[in-house]
C-alpha positions as CSV (number, residue, x, y, z in Angstrom):
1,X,162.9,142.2,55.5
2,X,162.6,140.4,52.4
3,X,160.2,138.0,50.8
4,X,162.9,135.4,50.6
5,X,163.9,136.0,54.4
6,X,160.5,136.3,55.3
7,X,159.3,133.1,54.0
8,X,162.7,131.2,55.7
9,X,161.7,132.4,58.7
10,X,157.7,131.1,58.9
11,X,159.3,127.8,57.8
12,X,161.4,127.6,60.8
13,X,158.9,128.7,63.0
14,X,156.5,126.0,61.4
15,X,159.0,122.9,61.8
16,X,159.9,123.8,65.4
17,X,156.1,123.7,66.1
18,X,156.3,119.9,64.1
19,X,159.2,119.2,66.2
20,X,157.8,120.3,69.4
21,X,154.2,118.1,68.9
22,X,156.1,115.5,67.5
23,X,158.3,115.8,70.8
24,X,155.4,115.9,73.4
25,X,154.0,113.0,71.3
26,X,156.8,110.8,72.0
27,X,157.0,111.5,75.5
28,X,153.2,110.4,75.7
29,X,154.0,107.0,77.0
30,X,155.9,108.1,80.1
31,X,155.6,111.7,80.5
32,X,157.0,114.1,82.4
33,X,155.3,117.5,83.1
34,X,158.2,119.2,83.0
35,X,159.0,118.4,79.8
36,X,155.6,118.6,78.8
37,X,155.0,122.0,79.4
38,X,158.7,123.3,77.8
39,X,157.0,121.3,74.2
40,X,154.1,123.1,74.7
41,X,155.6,126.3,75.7
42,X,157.9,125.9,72.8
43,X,155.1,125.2,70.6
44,X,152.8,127.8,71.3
45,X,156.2,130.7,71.1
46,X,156.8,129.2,67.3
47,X,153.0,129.4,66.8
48,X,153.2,132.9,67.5
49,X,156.3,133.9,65.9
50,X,157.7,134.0,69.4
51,X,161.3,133.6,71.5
52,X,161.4,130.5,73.5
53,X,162.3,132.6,75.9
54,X,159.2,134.0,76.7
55,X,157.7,134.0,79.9
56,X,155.7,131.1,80.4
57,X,153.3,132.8,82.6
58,X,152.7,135.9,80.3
59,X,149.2,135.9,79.6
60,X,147.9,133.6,76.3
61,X,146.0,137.1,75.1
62,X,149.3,139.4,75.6
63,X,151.3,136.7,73.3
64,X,148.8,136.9,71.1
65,X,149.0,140.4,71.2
66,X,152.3,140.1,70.7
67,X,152.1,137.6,67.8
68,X,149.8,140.3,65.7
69,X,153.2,143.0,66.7
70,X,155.7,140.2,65.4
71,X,153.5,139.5,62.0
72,X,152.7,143.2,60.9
73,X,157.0,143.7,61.7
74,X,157.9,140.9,59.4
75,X,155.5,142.7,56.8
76,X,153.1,138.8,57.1
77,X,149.7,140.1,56.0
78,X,147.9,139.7,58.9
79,X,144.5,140.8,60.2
80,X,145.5,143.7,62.9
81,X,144.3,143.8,66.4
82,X,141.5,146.5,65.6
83,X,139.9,144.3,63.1
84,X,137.3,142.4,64.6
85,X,135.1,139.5,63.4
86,X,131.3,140.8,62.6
87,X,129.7,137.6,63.4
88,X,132.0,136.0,66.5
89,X,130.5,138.5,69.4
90,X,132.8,141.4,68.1
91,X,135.9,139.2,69.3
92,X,139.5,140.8,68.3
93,X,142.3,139.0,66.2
94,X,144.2,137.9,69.7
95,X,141.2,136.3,71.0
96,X,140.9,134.2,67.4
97,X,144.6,133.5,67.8
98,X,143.9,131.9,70.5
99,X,141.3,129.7,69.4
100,X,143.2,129.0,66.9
101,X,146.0,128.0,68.6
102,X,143.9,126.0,70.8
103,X,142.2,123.7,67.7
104,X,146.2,123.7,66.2
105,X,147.2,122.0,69.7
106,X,144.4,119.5,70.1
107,X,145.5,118.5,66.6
108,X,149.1,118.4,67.0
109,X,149.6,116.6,70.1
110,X,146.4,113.7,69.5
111,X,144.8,115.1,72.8
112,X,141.3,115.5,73.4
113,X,140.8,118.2,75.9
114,X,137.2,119.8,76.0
115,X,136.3,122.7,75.4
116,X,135.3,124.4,78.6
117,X,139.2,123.6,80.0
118,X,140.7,125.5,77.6
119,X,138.5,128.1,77.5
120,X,139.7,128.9,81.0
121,X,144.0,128.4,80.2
122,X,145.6,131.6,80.6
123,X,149.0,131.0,80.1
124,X,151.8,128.2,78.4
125,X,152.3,126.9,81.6
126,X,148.6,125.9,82.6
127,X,148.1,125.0,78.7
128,X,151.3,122.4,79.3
129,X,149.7,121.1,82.6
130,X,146.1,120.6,80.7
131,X,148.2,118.5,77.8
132,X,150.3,116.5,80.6
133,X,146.9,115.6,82.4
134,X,145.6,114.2,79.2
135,X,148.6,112.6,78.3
136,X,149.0,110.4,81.7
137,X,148.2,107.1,81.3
């Protein structure tokens, strides 16, 4: 793959995320989990250099997993799954991906969920449920 195509290809998956937030955030006044969870599904896929078709009960872990797979095919430097953080309990790359991911979301769709919930979120669909909850009105 080159450069070029490379680059094209984290911008698309970087303006669907926008467009997925941006989505969920207009739904905020009246929303429907349903819809909910397909933004954040959709969001978290781009995030991860994902399909939307991915199963939205696969483990967050496994798409992270999958997300480090994706970045090292695209030739994306990118810290590899064996690499671990010296100073974060030893934690992997996937499990900082999904912290990350976590801190992106909060951000992107003006929700305020602690800490402890999302600590415990395994998978898009719980993660959409968590958004929708803080959402309602």
């Amino acid at each position: 793959m080159f450069r070029k195509e490379i680059k094209e290809q984290l911008l698309m998956f970087k303006n669907e995320a926008k467009a997925q937030a941006e989505r969920a955030c207009a739904l905020a006044a009246s929303p429907k989990e349903a819809e909910l969870k397909d933004c954040v599904h959709r969001y978290v896929c781009a995030k991860f250099f994902l399909s939307p078709e991915t199963d939205p009960e696969r483990l967050l872990y496994n798409l992270a997993c999958d997300s480090i797979e994706q970045a090292i095919n695209m030739k994306i430097p990118i810290a590899k799954e064996s690499e671990t953080a010296t100073t974060c309990g030893a934690a992997g790359s996937a499990a900082v991906k999904v912290a990350l991911l976590m801190v992106a979301l909060r951000k992107d769709f003006h929700v305020d969920i602690p800490s402890e919930k999302l600590a415990f979120i395994k998978n898009t669909n719980e993660l959409g449920h968590i958004v929708f909850e803080s959402m309602r009105p």
